[in-house]
N, C-alpha and C positions, 0 to 999 in steps of 0.2 A: 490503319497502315496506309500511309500515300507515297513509296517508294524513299521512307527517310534514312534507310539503311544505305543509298547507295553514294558514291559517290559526288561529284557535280567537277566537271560534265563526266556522266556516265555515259557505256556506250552500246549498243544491245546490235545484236544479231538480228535481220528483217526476216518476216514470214514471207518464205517462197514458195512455192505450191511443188509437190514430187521433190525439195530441195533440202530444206531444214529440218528431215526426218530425224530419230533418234541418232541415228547412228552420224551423220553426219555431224550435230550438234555434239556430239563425243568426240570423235574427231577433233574440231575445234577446240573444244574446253579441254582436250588432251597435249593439245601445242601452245594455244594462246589467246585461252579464253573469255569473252567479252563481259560487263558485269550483266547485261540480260540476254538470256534465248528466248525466242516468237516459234510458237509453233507452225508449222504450215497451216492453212486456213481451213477451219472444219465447218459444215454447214450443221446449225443446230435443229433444223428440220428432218436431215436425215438422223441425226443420231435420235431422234425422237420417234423411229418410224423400225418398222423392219431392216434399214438397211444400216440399223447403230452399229453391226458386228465387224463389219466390213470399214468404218469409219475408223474406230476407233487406234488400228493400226497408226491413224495420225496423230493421234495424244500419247503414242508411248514415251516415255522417257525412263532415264534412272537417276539414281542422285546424285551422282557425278558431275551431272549436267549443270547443278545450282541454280538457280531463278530459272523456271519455266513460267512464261506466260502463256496460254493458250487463247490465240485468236479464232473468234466464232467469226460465222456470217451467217443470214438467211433472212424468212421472211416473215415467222408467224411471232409475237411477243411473247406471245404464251411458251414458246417451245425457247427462246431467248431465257427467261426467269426459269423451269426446270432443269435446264441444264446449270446454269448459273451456281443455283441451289446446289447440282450434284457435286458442282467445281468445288464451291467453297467449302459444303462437310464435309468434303474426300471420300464421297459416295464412289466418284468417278474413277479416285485415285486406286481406291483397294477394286475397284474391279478392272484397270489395268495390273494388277499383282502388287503392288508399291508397298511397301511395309507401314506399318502404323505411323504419323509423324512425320512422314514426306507428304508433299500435296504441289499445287502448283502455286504460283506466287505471284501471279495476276489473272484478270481476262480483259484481250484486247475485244473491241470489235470493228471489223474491215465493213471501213466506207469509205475506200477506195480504188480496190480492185476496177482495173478498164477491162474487165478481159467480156467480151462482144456478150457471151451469152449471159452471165452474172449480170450484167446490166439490163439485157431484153426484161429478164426476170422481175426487175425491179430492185433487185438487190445491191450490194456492194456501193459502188460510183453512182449508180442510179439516185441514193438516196439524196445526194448534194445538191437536187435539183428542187428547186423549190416547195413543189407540188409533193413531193414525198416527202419534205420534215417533219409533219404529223408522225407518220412512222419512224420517221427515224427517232423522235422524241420518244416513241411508242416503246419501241426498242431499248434503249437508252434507260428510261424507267423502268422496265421490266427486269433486265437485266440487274439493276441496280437493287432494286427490289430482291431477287432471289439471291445477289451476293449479301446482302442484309450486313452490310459494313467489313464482315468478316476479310475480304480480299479485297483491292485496289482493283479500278476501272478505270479504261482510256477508251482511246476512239484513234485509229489510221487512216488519213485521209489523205486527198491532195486538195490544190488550193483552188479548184474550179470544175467545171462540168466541161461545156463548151469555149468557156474565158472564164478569167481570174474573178471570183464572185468571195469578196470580206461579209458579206452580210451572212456567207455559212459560219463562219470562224465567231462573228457576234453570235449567232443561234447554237454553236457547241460551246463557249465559254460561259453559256449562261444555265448545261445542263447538271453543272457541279462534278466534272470528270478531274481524275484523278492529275490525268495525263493526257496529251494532245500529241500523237506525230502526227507531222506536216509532210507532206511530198511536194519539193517544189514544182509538179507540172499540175497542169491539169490533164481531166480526162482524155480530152480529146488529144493531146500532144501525146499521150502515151507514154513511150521511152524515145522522142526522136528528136528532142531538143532537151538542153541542157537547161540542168534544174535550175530553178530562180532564187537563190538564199535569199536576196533583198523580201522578198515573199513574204519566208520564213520569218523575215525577223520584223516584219510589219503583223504578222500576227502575235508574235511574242511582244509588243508594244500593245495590241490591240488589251491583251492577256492585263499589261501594267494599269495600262485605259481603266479598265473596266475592275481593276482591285481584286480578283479572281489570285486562286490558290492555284491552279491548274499548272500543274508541269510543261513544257512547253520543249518536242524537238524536235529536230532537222533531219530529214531525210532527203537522199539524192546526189547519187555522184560525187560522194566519198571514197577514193581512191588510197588513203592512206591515213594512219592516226593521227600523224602531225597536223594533214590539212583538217579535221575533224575537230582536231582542239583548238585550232586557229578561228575555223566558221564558228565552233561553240562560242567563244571570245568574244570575238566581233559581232555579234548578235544576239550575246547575251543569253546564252540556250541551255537548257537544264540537261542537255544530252544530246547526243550523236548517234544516228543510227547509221547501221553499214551493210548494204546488200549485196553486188552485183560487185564488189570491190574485194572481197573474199574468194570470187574464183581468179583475180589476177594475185593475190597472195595471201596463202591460209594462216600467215603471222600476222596480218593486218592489225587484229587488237593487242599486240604486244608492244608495251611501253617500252622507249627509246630506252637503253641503259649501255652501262660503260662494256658489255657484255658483245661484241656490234659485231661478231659471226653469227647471232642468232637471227638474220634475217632472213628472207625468203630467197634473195640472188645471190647467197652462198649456198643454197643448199645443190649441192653436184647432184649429176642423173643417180648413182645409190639413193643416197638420200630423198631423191624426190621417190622414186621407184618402190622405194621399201614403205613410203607412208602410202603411197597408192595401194600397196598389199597387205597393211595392217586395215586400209578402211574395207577391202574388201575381203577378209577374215570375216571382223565385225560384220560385215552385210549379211554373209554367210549362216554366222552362230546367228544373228537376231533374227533374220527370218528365213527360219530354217523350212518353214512350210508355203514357202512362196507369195506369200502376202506381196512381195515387191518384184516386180521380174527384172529381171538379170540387165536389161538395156537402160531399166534405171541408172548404171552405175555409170554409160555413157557420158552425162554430162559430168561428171566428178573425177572421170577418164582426165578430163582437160585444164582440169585446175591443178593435177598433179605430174603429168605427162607433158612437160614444157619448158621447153629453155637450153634442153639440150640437144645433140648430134643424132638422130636418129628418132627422136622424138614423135615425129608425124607417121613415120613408118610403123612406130611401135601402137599406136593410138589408131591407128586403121585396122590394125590386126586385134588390137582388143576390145573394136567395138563390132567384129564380129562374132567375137566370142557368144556362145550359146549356156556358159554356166560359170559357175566362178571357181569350177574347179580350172576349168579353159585357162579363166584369163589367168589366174595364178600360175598354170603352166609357162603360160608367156611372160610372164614379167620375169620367171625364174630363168627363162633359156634367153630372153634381151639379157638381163643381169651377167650371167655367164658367156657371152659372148667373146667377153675380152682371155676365153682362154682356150680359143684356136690356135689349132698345131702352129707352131713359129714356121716351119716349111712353106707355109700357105704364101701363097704371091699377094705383093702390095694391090694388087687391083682387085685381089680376092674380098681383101680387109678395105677396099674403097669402098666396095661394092655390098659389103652389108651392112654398111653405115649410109646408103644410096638409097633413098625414097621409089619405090618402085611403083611405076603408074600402068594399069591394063584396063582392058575392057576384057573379060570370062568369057568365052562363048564353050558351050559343052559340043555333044555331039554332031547333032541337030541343028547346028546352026542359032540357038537361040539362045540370049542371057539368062546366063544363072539367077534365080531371084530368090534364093533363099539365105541367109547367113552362114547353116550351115554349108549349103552346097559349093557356095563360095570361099568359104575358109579349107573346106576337103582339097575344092581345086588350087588354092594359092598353098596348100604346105606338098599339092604332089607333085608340084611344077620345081618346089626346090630340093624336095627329093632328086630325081630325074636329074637337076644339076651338081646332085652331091652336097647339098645346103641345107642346111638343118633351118629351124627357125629364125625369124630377124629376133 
C-alpha cells in the first residue's frame, strides 16, 4: 500500500501537538473533511514504558474520522519497530476499543518538530543534523521492519537544521519511504518567516533526479485550497498539507463548488456559535474522565468565536470558564441575548455588544489570580448593574 487510494493532489490535516486530537479531527471531517488526518505526535518511548496509559489518550480515533496516520517520535529503534508492529496488527487499535477491521492507515515519523526540548533530546529536528543520520536511518529501518509492508511509511521534516541542507533530502529519498512531507523552513527559522515552496519543489526534482517512488508534499502557509492546488501544480507535488490555516477557516478542505454559501465568511455568529457547542459536547462525552482539561478548548475557542460583534467579549469570558458545563452556559446566554425586553435603552443594547476591559481587584487590595475567582467577580459586577451574562 503506498497511499494509491487517494487522490493527486491530495490533502491531509498536520500533526499539532494538544490540536489534532480526536475530537477535533471529528469536527473537521464532520464540516469538510481532508483525504488524510496526522495524529498529534506520540513518543514511542513512552508508550513503551509505564507512562503508555496516559499516552495513549493521543491515538484515539473513531471511524468517522477515515484515514488516520499516526505520527511517532523518539529515541530508542527498538521501541520505533514494537510499536510499529502494534500499529500494523491492530494490536494497538483493539486496545484503544476500535472494532475488528478499523486500524490506522499509516505511520508518519516527525523529524521535524523545533520545539527546544525535543531537540536537546536528540530527537525530532535534531535528527537532520548530520551526526544523527546513523539514527535516523536506525529509525527508519526499525520502523519499517516492524510495519513488515503491511502499512505505508513517511517521514515530516523541514528543509534544514541551521540553513537549507539537500544532502538530508538525498539521505531520505534513499531510505525507500513511502512519503516525504516537506516544511518549507528550517529549524532554526521556526514559524517566523515565510515558507520557501521554491524548496519544496527542488526536492520533488531531487525525488525525479534520483528515479525514487516516494510521494513527495508541501507543507507551510497554506491558507486556503485554492492556493494549495495552485502550489501542488506549480511544483508538481503528490499533495498539500494544511496546518495552522484550519484555525483562520474550518472549511479550508472544502472543494470550490456551485454551492458558494458553504464558506467559512458566511457563516453568521449562530452559526459560528453553535459549531463551537457541538465541538464542546463532543469534548464533553469523549473525555468524560478528564483526560483533557477543560482550557484545552481555549485554543479552538478562537477558531470558532470570530468575525463577529461581540466576539472578543464572548471569548474572554469562555476562556475563563472552569468546565464545559460553564462554557455551554455562555454560549447559550451570548446566543440568547438578542431577546432583551424591547423597553431596554439603545445604549443598554450598545453596551452588551461593547468589549469590556478591567483590571479585578477583590478586598484586599490584590488581583484576583484565579479563573474561577475572576469569573465570580466579572458575572457579580453585572448583577449589581441588572446584567445578566454578555
Amino acid at each position: 500500500m503506498r497511499y494509491d487510494d487517494l487522490p493527486r493532489p491530495f490533502f491531509a490535516l498536520a500533526p499539532m501537538d494538544d490540536v489534532t486530537d480526536t475530537v477535533f479531527r471529528q469536527m473537521v471531517a464532520s464540516t469538510a473533511a481532508p483525504d488524510l488526518f496526522f495524529t498529534e505526535f506520540v513518543n514511542v518511548d513512552g508508550l513503551m514504558s509505564s507512562g503508555r496509559e496516559h499516552l495513549l489518550k493521543k491515538l484515539r480515533f473513531v471511524p468517522a474520522e477515515g484515514r488516520v496516520v499516526v505520527q511517532l517520535w523518539g529515541l530508542k529503534p527498538e521501541n520505533f519497530r514494537a510499536v510499529a508492529a502494534q500499529i500494523a496488527d491492530g494490536t494497538l487499535a483493539r486496545e484503544l476499543g476500535l472494532p475488528d477491521g478499523v486500524n490506522f492507515y499509516a505511520v508518519d515519523l516527525n523529524m521535524g518538530c523545533p520545539a527546544k526540548s525535543e531537540v536537546k533530546s536528540g530527537t525530532c529536528a535534531a535528527l537532520i543534523r548530520p551526526e544523527n543520520r546513523p539514527l535516523a536511518a536506525a529509525i527508519i529501518a526499525a520502523t519499517r521492519d516492524g510495519l513488515d509492508g503491511r502499512l505505508p511509511l513517511s517521514v515530516k521534516t523541514r528543509v534544514g537544521f541551521s540553513e537549507v541542507d539537500m544532502t538530508w533530502f538525498d539521505f531520505l529519498l534513499h531510505q525507500s519511504l513511502d512519503m516525504l512531507v516537506v516544511h518549507g523552513r528550517t529549524r532554526k527559522q521556526m514559524s517566523k518567516v515565510p515558507a520557501d515552496w521554491d524548496l519544496i519543489g527542488r526536492v520533488r526534482q531531487l525525488r525525479d533526479e534520483l528515479g525514487v517512488q516516494t510521494l513527495i508534499v508541501g507543507n507551510g502557509d497554506v491558507m486556503s485550497r485554492a492556493q494549495g492546488e495552485t502550489l501542488a501544480t506549480q511544483y508538481k507535488l503528490d499533495g498539500i498539507m494544511i496546518g495552522r490555516g484550519v484555525f483562520h477557516n474550518p472549511l479550508i478542505f472544502l472543494e470550490d463548488g456551485p454551492i458558494k454559501s458553504i464558506k467559512w465568511e458566511n457563516y453568521d455568529k449562530a452559526m459560528r456559535v453553535d459549531l463551537f457547542r457541538r465541538h464542546v459536547e463532543l469534548f464533553a462525552t469523549t473525555w468524560q474522565t478528564g483526560e483533557r482539561p477543560v482550557v484545552t478548548l481555549n485554543k479552538f475557542c478562537k477558531i470558532y468565536v470570530q468575525g463577529f460583534d461581540g466576539a472578543s467579549a464572548l471569548r474572554a469570558a469562555l476562556m475563563m470558564a472552569s468546565s464545559t458545563a460553564e462554557i455551554l452556559e455562555l454560549l447559550d446566554n451570548h446566543k440568547n441575548t438578542k431577546l432583551v425586553a424591547p423597553q431596554l435603552s439603545k445604549t443598554y443594547h450598545k453596551a452588551m455588544n461593547t468589549t469590556i476591559k478591567a483590571i479585578v481587584f477583590d478586598s484586599d487590595g490584590t488581583i484576583l489570580d484565579t479563573r474561577q475567582l475572576i469569573f465570580q467577580g466579572y458575572k457579580a459586577v453585572l448583577v449589581r448593574h441588572g446584567r445578566e451574562h454578555i
